[in-house]
N, C-alpha and C positions, 0 to 999 in steps of 0.2 A: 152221745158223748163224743164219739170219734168226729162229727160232723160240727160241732163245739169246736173242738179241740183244732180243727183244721183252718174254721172262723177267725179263729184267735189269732194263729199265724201266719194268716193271709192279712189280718190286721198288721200286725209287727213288722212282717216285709212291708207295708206300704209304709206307713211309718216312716222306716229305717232308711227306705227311699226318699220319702216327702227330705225328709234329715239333711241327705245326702245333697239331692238338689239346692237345699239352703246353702248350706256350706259351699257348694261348686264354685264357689269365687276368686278362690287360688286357684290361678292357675300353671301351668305346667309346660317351659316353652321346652317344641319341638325342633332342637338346633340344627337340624340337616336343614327344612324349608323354609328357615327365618333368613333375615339379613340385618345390617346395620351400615348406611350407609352416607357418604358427605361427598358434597358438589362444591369442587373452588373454582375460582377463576384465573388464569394465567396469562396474561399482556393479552386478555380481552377474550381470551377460548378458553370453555367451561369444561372443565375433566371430572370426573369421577372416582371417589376410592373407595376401600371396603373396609370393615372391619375383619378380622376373622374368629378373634374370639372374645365374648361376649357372653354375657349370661341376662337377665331380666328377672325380677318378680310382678308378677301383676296378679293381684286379687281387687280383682273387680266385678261388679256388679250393672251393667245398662241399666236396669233398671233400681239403682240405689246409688247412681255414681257418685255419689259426696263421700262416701264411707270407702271410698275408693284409694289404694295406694300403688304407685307404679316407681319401681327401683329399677332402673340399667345400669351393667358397665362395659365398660369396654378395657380391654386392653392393648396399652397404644402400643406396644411394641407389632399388633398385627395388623395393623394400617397398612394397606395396597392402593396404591393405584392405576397401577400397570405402567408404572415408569421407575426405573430402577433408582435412577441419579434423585427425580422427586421424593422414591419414598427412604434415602438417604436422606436429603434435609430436612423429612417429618422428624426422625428421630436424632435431630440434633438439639443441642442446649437451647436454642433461638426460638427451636418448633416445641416438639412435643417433650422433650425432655424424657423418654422413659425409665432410664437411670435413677431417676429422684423422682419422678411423678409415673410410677407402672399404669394405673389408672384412673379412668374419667369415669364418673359417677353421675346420676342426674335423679334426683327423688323428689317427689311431688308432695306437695304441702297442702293440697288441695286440689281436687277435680271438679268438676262442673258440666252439667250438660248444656249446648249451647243451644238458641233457637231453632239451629234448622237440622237437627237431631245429632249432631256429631259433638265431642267431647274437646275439655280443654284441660289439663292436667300443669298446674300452677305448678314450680318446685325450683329448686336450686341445681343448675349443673355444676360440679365441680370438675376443670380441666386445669393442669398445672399447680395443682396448689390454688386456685383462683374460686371462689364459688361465686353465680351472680345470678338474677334469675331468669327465670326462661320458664315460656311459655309454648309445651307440647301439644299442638291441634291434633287430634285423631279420631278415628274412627272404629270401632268394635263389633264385629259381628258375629251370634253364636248360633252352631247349627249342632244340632242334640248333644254330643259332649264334647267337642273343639269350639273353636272361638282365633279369628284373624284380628289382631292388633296392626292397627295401619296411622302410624304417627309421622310429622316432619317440625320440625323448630330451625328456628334460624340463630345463629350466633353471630357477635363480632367479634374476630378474632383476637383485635388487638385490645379488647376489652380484658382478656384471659393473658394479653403479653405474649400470645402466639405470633408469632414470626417475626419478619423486619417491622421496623415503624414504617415505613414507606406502603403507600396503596397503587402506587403506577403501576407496579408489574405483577404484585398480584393481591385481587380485592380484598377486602377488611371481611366481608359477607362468604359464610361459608352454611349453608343451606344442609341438614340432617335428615335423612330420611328411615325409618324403623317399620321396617316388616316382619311380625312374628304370628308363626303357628303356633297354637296353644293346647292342650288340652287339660 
C-alpha cells in the first residue's frame, strides 16, 4: 500500500510539472540585464539612447508563436542619450512631450514565425498620442527556465509628429532595439 501510495505521488508531481511547463509562457522580465534602446541620426553621426525605465509582458511560446502576445512601455521621461542639451529637446512639446504623453506603448496583434526561424510580432506602437503599425523582428531563445528576447523595429519619426518637420539635420529613421532577460 505504502509503495501505491508513493506511485500515486510520484504521478501528481509529474503532472503538476508537465502543467507547469504548459503554462511557462508568461514570462517574467529580468530588469537589471534587459535594455530598451533607439539609434537617431544627427547632421549625419548616428547616437544612441536608452530607456531607463520600462517594463514588458511577453507570454510566448517558440513553439506555438501565433497564440503569442508581447506588450512594452516605456517611459519617456527616462530617455538618455548621453547628451544633456539632446536629452533636453526629447522632452520638449516638438519631441517627446512627456507632460501629456508619459508613455509609449507597442502591443502586438499578431505573431508569426518567419522562414529562417526568427519571429515577427505585428502590433500597434503608440508614441505621443499617435498609434501606427509596426512591425517588431526578433528572436527568442529558452534555456530550462529563462528565455532572451532580442527584438528591433524601425519607426518614422515624423510619422508620430516627433520632432521638427525638417530631415537635414536630423533623420526621419529612428531604428529600436529590445533586449530582455526573462524568466
Amino acid at each position: 500500500m505504502v509503495i501505491h501510495a508513493r506511485w500515486v505521488i510520484f504521478l501528481i508531481l509529474v503532472a503538476c510539472t508537465a502543467i507547469k511547463v504548459v503554462e511557462a509562457s508568461e514570462w517574467q522580465l529580468l530588469r537589471d540585464s534587459s535594455n530598451v534602446r533607439f539609434i537617431g541620426v544627427v547632421e549625419g553621426s548616428a547616437f544612441r539612447g536608452r530607456f531607463e525605465n520600462f517594463s514588458a509582458m511577453i507570454d510566448f511560446d517558440p513553439k506555438n508563436p501565433t497564440a503569442g502576445k508581447i506588450i512594452g512601455v516605456v517611459e519617456m521621461t527616462s530617455a538618455e542619450s548621453g547628451d544633456a542639451e539632446r536629452d533636453a529637446y526629447l522632452m520638449e512639446e516638438d519631441w517627446f512631450n512627456p507632460q501629456i504623453y508619459p508613455k509609449s506603448r507597442f502591443e502586438s496583434e499578431r505573431v508569426e514565425q518567419l522562414d529562417d526561424g526568427t519571429f515577427a510580432a505585428h502590433g500597434q506602437l503608440t508614441l505621443v498620442g499617435i498609434s501606427q503599425p509596426v512591425t517588431m523582428l526578433f528572436e527568442f531563445e529558452v534555456s530550462d527556465s529563462t528565455a532572451h528576447f532580442s527584438g528591433r523595429f524601425e519607426i518614422m519619426r515624423l510619422l508620430f509628429g516627433v520632432g521638427w518637420d525638417s530631415t537635414n539635420w536630423i533623420d526621419n529613421e529612428v531604428a529600436v532595439q529590445v533586449e530582455l532577460d526573462l524568466q
